[in-house]
Structures are given as structure tokens and as C-alpha cells.
C-alpha positions as CSV (number, residue, x, y, z in Angstrom):
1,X,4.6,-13.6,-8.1
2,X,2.0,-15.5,-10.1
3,X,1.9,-14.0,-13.8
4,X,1.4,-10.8,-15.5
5,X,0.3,-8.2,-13.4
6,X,-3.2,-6.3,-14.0
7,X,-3.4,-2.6,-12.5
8,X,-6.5,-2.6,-10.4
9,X,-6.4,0.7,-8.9
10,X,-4.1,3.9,-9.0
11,X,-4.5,6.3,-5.9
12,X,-3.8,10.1,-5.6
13,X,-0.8,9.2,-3.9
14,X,0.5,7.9,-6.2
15,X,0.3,4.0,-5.1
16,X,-0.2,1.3,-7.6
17,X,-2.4,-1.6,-6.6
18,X,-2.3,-4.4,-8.6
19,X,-3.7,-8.1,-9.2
20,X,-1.2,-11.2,-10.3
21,X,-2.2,-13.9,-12.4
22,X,-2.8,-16.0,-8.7
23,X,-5.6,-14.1,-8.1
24,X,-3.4,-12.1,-5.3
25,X,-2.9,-8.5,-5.1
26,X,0.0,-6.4,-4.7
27,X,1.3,-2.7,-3.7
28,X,3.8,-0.7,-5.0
29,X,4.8,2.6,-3.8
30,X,8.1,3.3,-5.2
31,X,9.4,4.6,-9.2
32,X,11.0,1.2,-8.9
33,X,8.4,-2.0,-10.5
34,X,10.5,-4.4,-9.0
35,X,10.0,-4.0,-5.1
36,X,6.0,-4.9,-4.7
37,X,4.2,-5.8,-1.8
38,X,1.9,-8.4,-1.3
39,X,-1.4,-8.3,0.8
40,X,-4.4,-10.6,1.5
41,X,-7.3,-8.6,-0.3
42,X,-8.1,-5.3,-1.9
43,X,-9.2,-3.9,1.2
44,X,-6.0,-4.7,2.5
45,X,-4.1,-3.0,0.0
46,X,-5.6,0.4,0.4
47,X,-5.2,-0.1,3.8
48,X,-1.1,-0.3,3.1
49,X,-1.5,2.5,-0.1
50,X,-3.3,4.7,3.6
51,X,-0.1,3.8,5.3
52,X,2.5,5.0,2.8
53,X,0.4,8.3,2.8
54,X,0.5,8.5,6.7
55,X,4.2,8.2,6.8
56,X,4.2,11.3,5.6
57,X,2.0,12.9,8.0
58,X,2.9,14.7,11.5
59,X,1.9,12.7,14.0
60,X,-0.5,13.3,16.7
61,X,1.0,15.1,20.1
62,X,1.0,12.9,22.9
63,X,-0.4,14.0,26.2
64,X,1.8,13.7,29.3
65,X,1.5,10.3,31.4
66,X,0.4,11.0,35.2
67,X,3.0,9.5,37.1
């Protein structure tokens, strides 16, 4: 990564979005500091924070296929 990292944001979910001396920003889920994500934008990084959440979710029922 590129530098120091500066904690941007800190969800409910616990997810940790951060911004490397680059300019670029990063996502980390985990207890562990060492395995971090990197994404495009901020946007972009809540958008993977909303995907750790929804891994945890039940998913939707699927309706039947007409054959």
C-alpha cells in the first residue's frame, strides 16, 4: 500500500474504511490489520463494507422456473 493509513470511516458493522498515503482507499473487515482490501473510491468501499453485512443475511427465496 502507499503509506500510513488514515481511518476515514468506521461502520456499525464493524468495517474499517480507510485512505493510504496514494490517495487510495481500503476495507478491512476482519480483527486481523493485515488482510485489507482495496477499492476505486469511497463509494465503492461502502458498497464492499454493504457486502460483508449481506453475507450474513438470508437470502431471498427463489420462485420456481416454468419449464
Amino acid at each position: 500500500m502507499g503509506g500510513p493509513l488514515h481511518l476515514v470511516g468506521l461502520t456499525g458493522s464493524g468495517c474499517r474504511i480507510a485512505r493510504d498515503g496514494g490517495g487510495g482507499y481500503v476495507v478491512n473487515h476482519d480483527a486481523d490489520d493485515t488482510q485489507w482490501q482495496r477499492v476505486a473510491n469511497l463509494p465503492a468501499a461502502y458498497a464492499v463494507c454493504e457486502q460483508f453485512t449481506s453475507r450474513d443475511a438470508l437470502g431471498l427465496p427463489r420462485f420456481r422456473e416454468q419449464a
